[in-house]
C-alpha positions as CSV (number, residue, x, y, z in Angstrom):
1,X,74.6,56.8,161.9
2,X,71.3,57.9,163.2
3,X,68.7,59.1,161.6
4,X,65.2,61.1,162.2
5,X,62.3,60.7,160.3
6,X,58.7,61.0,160.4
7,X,56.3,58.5,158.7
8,X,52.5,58.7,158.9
9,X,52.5,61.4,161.4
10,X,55.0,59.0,164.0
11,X,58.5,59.7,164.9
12,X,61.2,57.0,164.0
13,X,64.7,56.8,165.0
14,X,66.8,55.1,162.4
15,X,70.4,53.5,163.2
16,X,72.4,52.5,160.1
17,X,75.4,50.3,161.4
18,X,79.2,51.2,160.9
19,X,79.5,49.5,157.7
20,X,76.6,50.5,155.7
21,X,78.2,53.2,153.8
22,X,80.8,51.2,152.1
23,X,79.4,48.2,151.6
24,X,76.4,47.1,149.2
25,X,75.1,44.4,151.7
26,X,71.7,44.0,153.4
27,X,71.2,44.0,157.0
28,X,68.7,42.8,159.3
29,X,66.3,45.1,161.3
30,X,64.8,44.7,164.7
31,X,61.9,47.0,164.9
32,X,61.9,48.6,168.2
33,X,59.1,50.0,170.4
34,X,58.8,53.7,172.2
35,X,60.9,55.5,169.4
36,X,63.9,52.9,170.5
37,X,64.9,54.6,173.9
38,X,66.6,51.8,174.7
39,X,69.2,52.2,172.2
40,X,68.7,56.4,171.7
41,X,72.4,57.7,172.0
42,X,71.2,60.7,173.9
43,X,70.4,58.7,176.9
44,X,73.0,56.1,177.0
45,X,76.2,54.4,175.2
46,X,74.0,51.1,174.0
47,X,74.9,51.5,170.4
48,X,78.7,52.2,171.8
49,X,78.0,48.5,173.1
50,X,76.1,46.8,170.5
51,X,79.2,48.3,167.9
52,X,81.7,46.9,169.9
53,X,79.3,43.3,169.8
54,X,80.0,43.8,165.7
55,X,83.2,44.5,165.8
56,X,84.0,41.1,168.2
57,X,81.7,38.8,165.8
58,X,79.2,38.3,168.7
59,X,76.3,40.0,166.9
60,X,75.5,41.0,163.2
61,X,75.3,44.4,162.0
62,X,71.9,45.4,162.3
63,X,69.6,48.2,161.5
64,X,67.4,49.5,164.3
65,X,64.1,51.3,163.9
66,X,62.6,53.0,167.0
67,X,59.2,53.6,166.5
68,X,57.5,55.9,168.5
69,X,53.6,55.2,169.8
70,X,50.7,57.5,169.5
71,X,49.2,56.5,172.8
72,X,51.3,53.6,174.1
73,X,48.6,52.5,176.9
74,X,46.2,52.1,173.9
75,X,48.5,50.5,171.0
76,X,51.0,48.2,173.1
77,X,47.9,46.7,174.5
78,X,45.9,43.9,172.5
79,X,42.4,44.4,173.9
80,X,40.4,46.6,175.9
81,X,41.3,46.4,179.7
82,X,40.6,48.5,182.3
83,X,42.5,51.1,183.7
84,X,44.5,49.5,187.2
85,X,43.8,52.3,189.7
86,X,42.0,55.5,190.0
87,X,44.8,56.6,191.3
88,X,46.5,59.8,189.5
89,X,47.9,58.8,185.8
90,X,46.1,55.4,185.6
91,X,43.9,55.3,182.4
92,X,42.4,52.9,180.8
93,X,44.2,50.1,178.0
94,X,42.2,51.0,174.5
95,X,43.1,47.9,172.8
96,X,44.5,49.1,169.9
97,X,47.7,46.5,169.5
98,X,46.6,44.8,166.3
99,X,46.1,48.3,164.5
100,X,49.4,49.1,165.8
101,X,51.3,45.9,164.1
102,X,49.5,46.0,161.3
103,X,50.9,49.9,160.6
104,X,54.9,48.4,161.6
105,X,53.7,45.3,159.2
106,X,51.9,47.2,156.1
107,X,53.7,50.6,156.2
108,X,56.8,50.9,158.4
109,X,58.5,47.5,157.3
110,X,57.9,48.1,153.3
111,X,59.1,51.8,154.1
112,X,62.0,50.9,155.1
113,X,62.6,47.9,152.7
114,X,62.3,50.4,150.1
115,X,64.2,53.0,151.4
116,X,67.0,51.2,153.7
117,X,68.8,48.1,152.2
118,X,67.2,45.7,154.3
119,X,67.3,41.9,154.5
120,X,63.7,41.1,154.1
121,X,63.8,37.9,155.1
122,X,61.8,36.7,157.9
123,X,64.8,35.5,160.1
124,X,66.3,38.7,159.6
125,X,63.4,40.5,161.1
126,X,62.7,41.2,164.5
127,X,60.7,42.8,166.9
128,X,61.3,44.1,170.0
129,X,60.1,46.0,173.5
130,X,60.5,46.7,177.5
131,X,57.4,46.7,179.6
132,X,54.0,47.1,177.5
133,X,56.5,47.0,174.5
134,X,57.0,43.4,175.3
135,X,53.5,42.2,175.3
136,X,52.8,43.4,172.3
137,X,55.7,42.3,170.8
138,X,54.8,38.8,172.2
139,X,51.1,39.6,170.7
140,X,53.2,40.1,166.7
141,X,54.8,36.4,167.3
142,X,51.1,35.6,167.2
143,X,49.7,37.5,164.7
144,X,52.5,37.6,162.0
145,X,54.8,34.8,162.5
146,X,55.9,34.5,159.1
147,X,56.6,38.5,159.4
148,X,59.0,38.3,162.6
149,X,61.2,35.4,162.7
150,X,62.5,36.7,166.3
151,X,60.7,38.4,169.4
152,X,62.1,40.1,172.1
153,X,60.3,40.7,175.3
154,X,62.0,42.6,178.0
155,X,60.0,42.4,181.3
156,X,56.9,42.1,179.0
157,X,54.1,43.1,181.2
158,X,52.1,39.6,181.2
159,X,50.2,40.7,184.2
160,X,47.7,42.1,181.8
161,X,44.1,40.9,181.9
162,X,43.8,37.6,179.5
163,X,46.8,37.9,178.0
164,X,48.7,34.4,180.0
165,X,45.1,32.7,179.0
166,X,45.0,33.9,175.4
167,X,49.0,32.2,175.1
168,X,47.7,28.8,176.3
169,X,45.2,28.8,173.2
170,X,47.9,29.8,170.6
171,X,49.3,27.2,168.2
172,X,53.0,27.4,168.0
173,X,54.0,30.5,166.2
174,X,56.1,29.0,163.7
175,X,58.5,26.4,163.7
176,X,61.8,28.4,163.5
177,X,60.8,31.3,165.7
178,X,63.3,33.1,168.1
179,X,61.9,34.5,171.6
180,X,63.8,36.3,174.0
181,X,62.1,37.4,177.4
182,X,63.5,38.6,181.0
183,X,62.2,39.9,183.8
184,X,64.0,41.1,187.1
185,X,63.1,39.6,190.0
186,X,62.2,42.5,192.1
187,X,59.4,44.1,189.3
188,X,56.0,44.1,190.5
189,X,56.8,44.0,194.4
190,X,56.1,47.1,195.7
191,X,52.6,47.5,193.5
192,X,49.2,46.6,195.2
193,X,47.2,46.1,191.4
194,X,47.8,42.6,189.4
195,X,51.0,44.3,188.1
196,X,52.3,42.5,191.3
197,X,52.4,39.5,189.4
198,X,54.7,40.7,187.2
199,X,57.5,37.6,187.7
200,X,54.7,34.7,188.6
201,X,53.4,35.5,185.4
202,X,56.4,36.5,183.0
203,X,57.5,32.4,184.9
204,X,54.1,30.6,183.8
205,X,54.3,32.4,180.2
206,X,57.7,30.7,179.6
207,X,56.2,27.5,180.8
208,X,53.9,27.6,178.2
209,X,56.2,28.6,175.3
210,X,58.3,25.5,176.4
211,X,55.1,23.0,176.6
212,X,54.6,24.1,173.5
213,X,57.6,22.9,172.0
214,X,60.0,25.8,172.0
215,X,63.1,24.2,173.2
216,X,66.3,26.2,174.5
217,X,67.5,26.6,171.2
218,X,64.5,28.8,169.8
219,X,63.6,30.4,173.5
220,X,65.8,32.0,176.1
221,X,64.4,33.1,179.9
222,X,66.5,35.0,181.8
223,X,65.8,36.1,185.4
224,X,67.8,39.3,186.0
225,X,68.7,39.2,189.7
226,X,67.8,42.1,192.2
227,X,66.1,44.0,189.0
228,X,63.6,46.2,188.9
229,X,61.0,47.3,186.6
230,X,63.3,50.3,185.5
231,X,64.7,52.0,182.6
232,X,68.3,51.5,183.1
233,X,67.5,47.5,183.7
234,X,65.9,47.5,180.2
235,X,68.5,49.4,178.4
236,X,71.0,46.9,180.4
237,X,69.8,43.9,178.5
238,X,68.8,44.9,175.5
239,X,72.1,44.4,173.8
240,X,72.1,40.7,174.8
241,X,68.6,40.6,174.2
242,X,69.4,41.5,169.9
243,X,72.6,39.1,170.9
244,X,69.6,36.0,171.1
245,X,67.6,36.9,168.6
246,X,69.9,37.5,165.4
247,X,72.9,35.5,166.9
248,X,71.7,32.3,166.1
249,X,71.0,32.9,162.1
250,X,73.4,33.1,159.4
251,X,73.3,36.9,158.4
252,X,77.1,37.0,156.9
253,X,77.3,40.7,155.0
254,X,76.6,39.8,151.3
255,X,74.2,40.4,148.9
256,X,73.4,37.1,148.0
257,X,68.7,36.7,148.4
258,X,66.1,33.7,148.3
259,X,64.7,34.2,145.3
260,X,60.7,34.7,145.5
261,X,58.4,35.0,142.9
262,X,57.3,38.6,141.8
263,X,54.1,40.6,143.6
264,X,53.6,37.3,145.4
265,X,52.5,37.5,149.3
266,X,51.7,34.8,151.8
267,X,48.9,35.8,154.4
268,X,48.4,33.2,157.7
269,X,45.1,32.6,158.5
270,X,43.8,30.6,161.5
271,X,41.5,27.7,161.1
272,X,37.6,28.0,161.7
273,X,38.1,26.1,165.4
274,X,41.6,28.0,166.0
275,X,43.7,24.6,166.1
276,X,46.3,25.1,163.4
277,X,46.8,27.6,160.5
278,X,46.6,27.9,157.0
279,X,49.0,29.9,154.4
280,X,47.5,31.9,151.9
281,X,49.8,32.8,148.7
282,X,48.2,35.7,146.6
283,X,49.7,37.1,143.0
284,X,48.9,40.6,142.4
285,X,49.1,41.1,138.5
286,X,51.3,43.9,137.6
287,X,48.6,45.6,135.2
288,X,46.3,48.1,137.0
289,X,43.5,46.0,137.1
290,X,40.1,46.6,134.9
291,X,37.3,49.0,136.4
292,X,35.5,46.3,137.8
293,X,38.3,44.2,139.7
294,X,40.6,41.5,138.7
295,X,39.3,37.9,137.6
296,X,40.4,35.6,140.2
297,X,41.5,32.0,140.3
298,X,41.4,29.8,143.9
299,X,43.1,26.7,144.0
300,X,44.0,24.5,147.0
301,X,46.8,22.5,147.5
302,X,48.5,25.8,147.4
303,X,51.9,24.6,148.2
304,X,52.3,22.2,145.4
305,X,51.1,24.3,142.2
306,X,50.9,28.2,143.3
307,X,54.3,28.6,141.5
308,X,53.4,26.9,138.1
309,X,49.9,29.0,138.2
310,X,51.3,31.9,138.8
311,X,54.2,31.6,136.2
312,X,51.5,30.0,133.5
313,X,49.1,33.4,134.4
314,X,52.6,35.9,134.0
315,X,53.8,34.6,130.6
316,X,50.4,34.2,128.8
317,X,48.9,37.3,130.1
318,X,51.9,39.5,129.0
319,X,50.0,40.2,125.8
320,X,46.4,40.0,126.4
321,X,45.9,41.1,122.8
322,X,47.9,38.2,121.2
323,X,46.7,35.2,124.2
324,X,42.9,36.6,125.1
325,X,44.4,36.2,129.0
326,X,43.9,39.0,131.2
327,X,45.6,39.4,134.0
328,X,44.5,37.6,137.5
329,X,45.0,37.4,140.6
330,X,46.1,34.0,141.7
331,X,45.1,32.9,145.2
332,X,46.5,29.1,146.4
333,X,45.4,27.7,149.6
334,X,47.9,25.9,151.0
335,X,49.2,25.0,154.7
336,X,52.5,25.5,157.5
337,X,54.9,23.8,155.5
338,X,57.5,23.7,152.9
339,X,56.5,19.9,151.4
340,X,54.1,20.0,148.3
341,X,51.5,18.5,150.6
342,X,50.3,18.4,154.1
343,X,48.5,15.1,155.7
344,X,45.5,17.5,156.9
345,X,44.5,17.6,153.1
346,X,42.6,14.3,153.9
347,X,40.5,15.8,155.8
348,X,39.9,19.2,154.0
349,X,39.5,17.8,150.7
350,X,37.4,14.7,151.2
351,X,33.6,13.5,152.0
352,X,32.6,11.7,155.0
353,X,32.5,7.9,152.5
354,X,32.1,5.1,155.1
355,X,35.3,3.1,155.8
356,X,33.5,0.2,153.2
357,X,33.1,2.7,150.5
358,X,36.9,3.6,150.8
359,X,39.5,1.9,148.4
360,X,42.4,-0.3,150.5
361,X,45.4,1.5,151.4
362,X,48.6,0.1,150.5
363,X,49.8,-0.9,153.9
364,X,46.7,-2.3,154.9
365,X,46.4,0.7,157.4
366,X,43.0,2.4,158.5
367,X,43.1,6.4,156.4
368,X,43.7,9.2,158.2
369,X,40.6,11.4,159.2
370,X,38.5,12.1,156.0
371,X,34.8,14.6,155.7
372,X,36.1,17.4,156.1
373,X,35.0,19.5,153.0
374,X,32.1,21.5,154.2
375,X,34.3,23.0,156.8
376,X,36.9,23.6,154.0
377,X,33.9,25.6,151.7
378,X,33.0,27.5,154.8
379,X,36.4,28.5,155.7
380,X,37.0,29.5,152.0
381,X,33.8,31.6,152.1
382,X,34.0,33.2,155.4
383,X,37.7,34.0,155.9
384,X,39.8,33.5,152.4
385,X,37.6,35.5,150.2
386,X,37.0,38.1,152.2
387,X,40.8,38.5,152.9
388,X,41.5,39.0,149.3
389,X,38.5,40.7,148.3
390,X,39.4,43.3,151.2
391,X,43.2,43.7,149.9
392,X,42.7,43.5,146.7
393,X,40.2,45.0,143.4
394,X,38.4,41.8,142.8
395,X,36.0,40.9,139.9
396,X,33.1,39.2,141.9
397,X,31.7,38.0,138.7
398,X,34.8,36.2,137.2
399,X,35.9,33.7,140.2
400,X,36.8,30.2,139.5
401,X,37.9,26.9,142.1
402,X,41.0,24.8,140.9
403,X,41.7,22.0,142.5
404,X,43.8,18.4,141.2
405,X,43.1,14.9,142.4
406,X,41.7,15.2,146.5
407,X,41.6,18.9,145.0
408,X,39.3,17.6,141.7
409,X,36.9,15.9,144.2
410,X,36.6,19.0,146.2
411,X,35.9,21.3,143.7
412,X,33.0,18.7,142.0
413,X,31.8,18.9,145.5
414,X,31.7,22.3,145.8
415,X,29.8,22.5,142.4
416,X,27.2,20.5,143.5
417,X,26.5,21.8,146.5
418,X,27.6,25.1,146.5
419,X,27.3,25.8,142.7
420,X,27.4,30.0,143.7
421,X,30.5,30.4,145.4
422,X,32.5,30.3,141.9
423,X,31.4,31.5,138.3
424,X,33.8,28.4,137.2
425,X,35.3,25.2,138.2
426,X,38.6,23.0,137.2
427,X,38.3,19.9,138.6
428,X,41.8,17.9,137.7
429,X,42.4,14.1,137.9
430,X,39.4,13.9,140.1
431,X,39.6,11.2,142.9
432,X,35.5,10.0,142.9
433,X,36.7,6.1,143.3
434,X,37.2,8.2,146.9
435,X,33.2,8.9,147.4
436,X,31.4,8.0,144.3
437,X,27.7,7.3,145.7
438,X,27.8,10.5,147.7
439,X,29.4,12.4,144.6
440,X,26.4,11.2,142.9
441,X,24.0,12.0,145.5
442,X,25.2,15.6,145.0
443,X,25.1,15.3,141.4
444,X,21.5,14.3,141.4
445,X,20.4,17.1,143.8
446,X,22.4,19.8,141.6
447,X,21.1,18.9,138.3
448,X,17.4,19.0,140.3
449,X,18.2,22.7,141.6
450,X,20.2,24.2,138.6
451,X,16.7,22.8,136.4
452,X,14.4,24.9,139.1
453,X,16.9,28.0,138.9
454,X,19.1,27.9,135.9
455,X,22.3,29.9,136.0
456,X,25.4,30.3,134.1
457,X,28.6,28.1,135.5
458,X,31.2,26.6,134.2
459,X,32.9,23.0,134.5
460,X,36.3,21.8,133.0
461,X,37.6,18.3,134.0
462,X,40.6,17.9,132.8
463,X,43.0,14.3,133.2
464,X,46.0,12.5,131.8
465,X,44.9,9.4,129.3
466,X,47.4,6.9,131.2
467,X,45.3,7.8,134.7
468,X,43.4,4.1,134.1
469,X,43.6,2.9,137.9
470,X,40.5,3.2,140.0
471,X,38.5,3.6,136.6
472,X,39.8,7.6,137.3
473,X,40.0,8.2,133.5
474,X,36.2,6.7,132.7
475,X,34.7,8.2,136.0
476,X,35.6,11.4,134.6
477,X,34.4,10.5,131.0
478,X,30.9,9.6,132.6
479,X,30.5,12.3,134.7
480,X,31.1,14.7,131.9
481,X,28.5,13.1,129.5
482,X,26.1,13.4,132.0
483,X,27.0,16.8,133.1
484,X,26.6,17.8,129.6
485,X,22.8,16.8,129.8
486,X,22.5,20.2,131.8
487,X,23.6,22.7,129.1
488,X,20.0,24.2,128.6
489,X,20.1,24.7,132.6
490,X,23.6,26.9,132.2
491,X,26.0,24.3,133.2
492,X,28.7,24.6,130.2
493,X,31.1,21.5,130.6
494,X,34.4,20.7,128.7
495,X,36.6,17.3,129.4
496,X,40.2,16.9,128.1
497,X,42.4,13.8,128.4
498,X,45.5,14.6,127.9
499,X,47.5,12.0,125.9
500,X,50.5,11.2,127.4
501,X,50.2,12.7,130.7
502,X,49.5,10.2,134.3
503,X,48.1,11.6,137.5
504,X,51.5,14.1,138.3
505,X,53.0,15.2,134.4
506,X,49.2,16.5,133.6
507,X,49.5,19.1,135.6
508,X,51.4,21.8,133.8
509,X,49.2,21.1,130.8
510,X,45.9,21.1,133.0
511,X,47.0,24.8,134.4
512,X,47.4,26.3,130.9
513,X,44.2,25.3,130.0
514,X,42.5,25.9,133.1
515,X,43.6,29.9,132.6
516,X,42.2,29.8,129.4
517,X,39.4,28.2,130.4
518,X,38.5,30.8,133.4
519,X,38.9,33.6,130.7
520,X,37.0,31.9,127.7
């Protein structure tokens, strides 16, 4: 079945396969550049092909969405270039690629989930183009790997100005990824403007992708013999192109879905020197949020307790009457991977302590990296917060910092030294045995500067009464009775030890508290 529809002023050509009407299944999509010509039954017998692929096992059934450009020279094009020739219908590239993703990414793909029954998943989602819709296809593996779990680039025009440069600087895209690129090995020879290194280029590109680590299960090159850069060679291997990219996934017709947690999204965003990646996991409440924004709550080690938080915020803010919780947005700061914990925490979390200061490791080993917290506030201040005060209504006023053990030394940092980023801070199970004379350093120089401008902010330290080793359980005593010394500056401090509870099981109880604590 094909379908024609118009969203946001664009033309998109929709084919449902063969089995969609009977069957109460989801399906994965590849969306498709230039309205999907390649597979537009008008033109050719490519969905002829592609059904008789289904029909043999070699391919899933899959839902294709053509999407048709505005100005394809300006939105299949990541950055200004410009135009190759004066000659006669050369024109300038405007650039406009990230706009262009971010419409398939924000509009088209939840259109569709809504309105198609789609498989949502990442590995069930795919992008795909010929020519200029290749490079900026290559250009979304980038910029929304957790969006696309497979590319497909036919005769991606890699010729364009940077674009083999910008590649060598990219991370990997993500670890389970699926590219597919081609090019035939006559395209570029008959043009006298860099489109002449078409193949060089489309060759040094792959040679890349594999010193990058994407082996010949996650990446496959083909060279299509005595090819050129033509219409019919596109729609040729496009078939075989989809073949790669959903063949190698699981997507057996049931109706069976990971289970996710409700209004929760995950945002990518790339560190502040462009090395690696962080992932950013926000809950929207489902309450239309007050006049002036929704309260927010920030914690790190966002793969480990952005699931408890944002459970702990949906039951006790249910009845805001009955609890005194409003509703929050919940934002957890977390990294590229599906363990509780990442090693670069270390470094993010810490202060630069001397190797003396540090306590011994339990293999005798030297720790990894450590210092690395001021880079962690500034990334927090210059790219989280402004992501999620950008997407979402955000109370300004009402912000606090959670953060448990590493995380408990970081926010006490943060305090000290950069007391206005948050209106209040949980510091759990704080690790200071891990920099206690430069903790205290801070400490003095904050107590100096909130006494020579006093303002209202907030400090919980919560802990677990068995957490005895490295004194963690008096440290945090201390620290609080002194703290408290600063009440007629603004500082309003509260410290709970938890009976019962060690450095892990305090947790659950810590997060309860520390929602009531944001709100009281």
């Amino acid at each position: 079945m094909v379908l024609n529809q118009t969203l946001d002023q664009r033309e998109l050509l929709i084919y449902l396969p063969p089995t969609y009407k009977t069957s109460e299944c989801r399906y994965p999509v590849a969306y498709v550049h230039d309205r999907g010509d390649v597979f537009d039954p008008e033109g050719h017998d490519t969905l002829l092909q592609l059904e008789s692929m289904f029909q043999r096992g070699e391919l899933p059934e899959v839902i294709l969405v053509g999407i048709a450009p505005m100005e394809r020279n300006d939105e299949y094009t990541p950055w200004f270039a410009p135009k190759l020739s004066e000659a006669r219908g050369y024109g300038d590239f405007g650039g406009q690629g990230e706009a262009y993703l971010q419409f398939i990414v924000e509009v088209c793909k939840p259109n569709m989930d809504q309105e198609f029954r789609t498989d949502r998943r990442r590995e069930a989602t795919g992008l795909i183009g010929k020519s200029l819709g290749g490079l900026i296809s290559m250009y979304g593996a980038c910029l929304y790997p957790n969006v696309f779990g497979s590319i497909g680039s036919i005769s991606g025009s890699y010729w364009y100005e940077g674009f083999v440069e910008f590649m060598v600087e990219q991370p990997i895209h993500h670890p389970a990824q699926r590219i597919y690129m081609d090019v035939g090995t006559l395209e570029g020879g008959n043009k006298d403007t860099i489109q002449k290194y078409m193949v060089p280029r489309t060759r040094t590109l792959h040679a890349i992708l594999r010193a990058k680590g994407y082996g010949e299960d996650r990446l496959q090159f083909v060279i299509d013999e005595g090819a050129d850069h033509a219409r019919l060679s596109f729609v040729k291997r496009f078939p075989s192109a989809l073949k790669w990219m959903f063949g190698g996934h699981d997507h057996s017709l049931s109706s069976e879905e990971k289970v996710s947690i409700p209004r929760t999204t995950r945002w990518t965003i790339p560190s502040q020197d462009g090395q690696s990646a962080y992932q950013i996991f926000v809950y929207v409440p489902h309450e239309p949020p007050p006049s002036s924004g929704y309260p927010v709550i920030y914690h790190v080690d966002g793969n480990s307790v952005f699931g408890t938080m944002v459970e702990a915020m949906r039951l006790q803010s249910r009845r805001p009457e009955a609890t005194g919780i409003e509703p929050a947005v919940i934002v957890g700061i977390g990294y590229e991977t599906e363990e509780p914990f990442h090693p670069s925490r270390f470094y993010d979390l810490s202060l630069p302590t001397p190797a003396e200061e540090l306590p011994k490791s339990r293999d005798g080993k030297p720790w990894p990296e450590l210092g690395g917290a001021a880079v962690f506030q500034q990334f927090i201040e210059q790219k989280v917060k402004p992501l999620v005060e950008g997407n979402y209504p955000i109370d300004t006023r009402k912000q606090t910092l959670f953060g448990h053990s590493f995380g408990g030394l970081f926010v006490l940092h943060t305090l000290f030294t950069r007391s206005d980023m948050f209106t209040a801070y949980v510091a759990g199970s704080p690790s200071i045995h891990w920099a206690k004379r430069l903790l205290l350093e801070a400490e003095q120089q904050f107590a100096i500067a909130l006494a020579q401008h006093p303002r209202q902010v907030k400090l919980l330290i919560g802990i677990g009464e068995q957490e005895t080793g490295h004194n963690m359980l008096d440290n945090a005593k201390e620290l609080a009775e002194r703290l408290s010394a600063l009440r007629e500056d603004g500082l309003q401090v509260a410290c709970n030890a938890f009976e019962g509870e060690d450095h892990t099981s305090v947790l659950p109880i810590l997060i309860s508290r520390a929602i009531r604590f944001a709100k009281a």
